[in-house]
ROSE-4610 file (N, C-alpha, C; in Angstrom, 1 decimal, always signed):
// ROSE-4610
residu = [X/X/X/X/X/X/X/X/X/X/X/X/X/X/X/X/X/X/X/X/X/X/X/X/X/X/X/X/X/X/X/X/X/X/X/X/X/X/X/X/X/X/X/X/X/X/X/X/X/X/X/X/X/X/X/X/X/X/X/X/X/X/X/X/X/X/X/X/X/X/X/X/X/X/X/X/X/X/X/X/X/X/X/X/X/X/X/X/X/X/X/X/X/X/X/X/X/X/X/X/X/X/X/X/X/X/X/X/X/X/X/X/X/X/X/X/X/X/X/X/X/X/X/X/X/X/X/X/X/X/X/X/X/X/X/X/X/X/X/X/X/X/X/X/X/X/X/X/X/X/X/X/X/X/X/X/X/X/X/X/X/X/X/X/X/X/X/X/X/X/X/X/X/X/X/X/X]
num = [1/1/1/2/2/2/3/3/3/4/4/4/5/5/5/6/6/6/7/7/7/8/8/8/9/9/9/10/10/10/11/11/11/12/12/12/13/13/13/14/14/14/15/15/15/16/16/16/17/17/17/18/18/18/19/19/19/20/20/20/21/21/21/22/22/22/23/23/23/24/24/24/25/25/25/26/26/26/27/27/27/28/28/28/29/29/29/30/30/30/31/31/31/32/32/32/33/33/33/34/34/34/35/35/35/36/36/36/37/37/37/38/38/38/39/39/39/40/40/40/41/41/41/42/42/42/43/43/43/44/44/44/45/45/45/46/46/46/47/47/47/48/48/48/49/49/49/50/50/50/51/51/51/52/52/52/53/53/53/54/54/54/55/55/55/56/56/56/57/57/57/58/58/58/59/59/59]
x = [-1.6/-1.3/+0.2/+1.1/+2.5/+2.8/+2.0/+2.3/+2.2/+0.8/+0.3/+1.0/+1.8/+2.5/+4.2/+4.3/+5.9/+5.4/+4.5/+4.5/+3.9/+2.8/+3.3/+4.6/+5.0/+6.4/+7.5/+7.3/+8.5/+7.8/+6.7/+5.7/+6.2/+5.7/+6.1/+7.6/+8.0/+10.2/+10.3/+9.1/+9.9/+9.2/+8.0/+7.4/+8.1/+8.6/+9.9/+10.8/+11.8/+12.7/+12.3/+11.4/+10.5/+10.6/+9.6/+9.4/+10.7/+11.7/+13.0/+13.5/+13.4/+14.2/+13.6/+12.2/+11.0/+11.8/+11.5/+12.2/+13.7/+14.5/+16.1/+16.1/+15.1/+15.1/+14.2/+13.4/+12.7/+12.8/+13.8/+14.3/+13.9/+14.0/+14.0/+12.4/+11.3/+10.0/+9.4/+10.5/+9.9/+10.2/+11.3/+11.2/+10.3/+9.9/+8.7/+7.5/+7.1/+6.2/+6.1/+7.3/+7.5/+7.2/+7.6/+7.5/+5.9/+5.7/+4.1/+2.7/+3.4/+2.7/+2.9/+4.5/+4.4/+3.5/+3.4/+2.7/+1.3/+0.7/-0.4/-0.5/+0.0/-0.4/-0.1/+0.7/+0.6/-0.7/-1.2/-2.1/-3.2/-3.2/-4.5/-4.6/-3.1/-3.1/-3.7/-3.2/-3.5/-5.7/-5.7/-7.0/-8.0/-7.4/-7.8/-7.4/-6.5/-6.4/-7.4/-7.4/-8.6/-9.8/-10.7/-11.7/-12.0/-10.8/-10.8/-10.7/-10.3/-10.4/-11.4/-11.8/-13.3/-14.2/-14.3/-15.0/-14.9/-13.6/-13.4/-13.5/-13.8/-14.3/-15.9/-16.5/-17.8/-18.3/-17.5/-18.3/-17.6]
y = [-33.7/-32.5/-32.2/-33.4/-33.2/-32.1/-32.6/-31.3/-29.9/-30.2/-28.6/-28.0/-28.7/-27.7/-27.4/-28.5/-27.8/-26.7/-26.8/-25.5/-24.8/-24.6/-23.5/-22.8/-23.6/-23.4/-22.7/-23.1/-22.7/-21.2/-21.1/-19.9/-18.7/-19.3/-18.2/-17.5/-18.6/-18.1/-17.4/-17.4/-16.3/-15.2/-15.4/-14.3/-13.3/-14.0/-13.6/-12.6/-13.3/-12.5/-11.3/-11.7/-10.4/-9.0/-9.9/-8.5/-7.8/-8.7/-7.9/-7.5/-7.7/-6.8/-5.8/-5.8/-4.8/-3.4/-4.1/-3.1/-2.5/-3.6/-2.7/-2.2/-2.3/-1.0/-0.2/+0.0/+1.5/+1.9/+1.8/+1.8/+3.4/+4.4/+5.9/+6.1/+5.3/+5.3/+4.4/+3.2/+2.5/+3.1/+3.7/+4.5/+5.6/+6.2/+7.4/+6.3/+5.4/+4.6/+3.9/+3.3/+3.4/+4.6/+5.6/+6.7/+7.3/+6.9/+7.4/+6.1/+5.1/+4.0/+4.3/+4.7/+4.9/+6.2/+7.6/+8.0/+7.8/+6.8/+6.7/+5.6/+4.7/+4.0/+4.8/+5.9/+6.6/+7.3/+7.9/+8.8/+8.0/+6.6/+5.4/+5.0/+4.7/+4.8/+6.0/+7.0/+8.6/+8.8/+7.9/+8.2/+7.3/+6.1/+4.4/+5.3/+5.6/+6.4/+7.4/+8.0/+9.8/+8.6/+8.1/+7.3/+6.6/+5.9/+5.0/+5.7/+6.9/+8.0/+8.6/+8.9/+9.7/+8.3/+7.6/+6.1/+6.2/+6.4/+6.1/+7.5/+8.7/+9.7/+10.0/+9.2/+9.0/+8.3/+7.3/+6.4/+7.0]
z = [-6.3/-5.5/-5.5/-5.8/-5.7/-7.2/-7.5/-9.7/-8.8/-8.6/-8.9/-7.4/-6.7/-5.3/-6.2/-6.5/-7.7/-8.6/-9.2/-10.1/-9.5/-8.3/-7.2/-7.2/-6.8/-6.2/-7.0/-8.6/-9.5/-9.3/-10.0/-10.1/-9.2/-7.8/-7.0/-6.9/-7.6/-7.1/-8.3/-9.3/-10.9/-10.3/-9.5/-9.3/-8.2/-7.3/-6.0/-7.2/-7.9/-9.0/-9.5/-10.0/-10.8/-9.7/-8.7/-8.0/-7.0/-6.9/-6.2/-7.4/-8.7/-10.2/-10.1/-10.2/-10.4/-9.1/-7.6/-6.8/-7.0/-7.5/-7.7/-9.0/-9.7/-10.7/-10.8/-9.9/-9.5/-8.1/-7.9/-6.3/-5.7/-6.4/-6.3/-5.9/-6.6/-6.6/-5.4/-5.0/-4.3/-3.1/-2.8/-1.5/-1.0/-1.9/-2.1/-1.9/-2.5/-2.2/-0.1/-0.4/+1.6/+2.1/+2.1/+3.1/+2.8/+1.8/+1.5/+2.4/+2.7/+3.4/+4.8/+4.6/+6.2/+6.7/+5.7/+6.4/+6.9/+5.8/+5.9/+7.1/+7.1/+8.4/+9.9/+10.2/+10.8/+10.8/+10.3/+10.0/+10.6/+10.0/+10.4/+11.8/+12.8/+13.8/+14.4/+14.2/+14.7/+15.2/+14.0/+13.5/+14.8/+15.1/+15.6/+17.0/+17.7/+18.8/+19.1/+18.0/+18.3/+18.6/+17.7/+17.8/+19.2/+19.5/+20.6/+22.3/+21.9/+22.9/+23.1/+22.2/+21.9/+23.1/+22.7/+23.1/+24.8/+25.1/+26.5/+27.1/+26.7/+27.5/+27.5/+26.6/+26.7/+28.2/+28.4/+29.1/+30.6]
């Protein structure tokens, strides 16, 4: 288990590099990508409130 948690481990840290390169060089896209999550998790809250409201004027 001691191998296969080191090459875990290298694995994950080229995979860490990659994907902060990956973000500082599409940085223009990945902020469009955040604001596009943010709105959608707003939108999901918005939605989890109407529903949960709806719920409590029923009863």
């Amino acid at each position: 288990m001691d191998k296969m948690g080191s090459i875990t481990l290298v694995i994950g840290l080229v995979l860490c590099v990659l994907g902060g390169y990956a973000i500082w060089a599409f940085i223009p896209e990945v902020i469009s990508a955040v604001k596009g999550l943010i709105g959608i998790a707003v939108l999901l809250a918005g939605l989890v409130l109407v529903i949960f409201g709806a719920l409590i004027l029923r009863d």
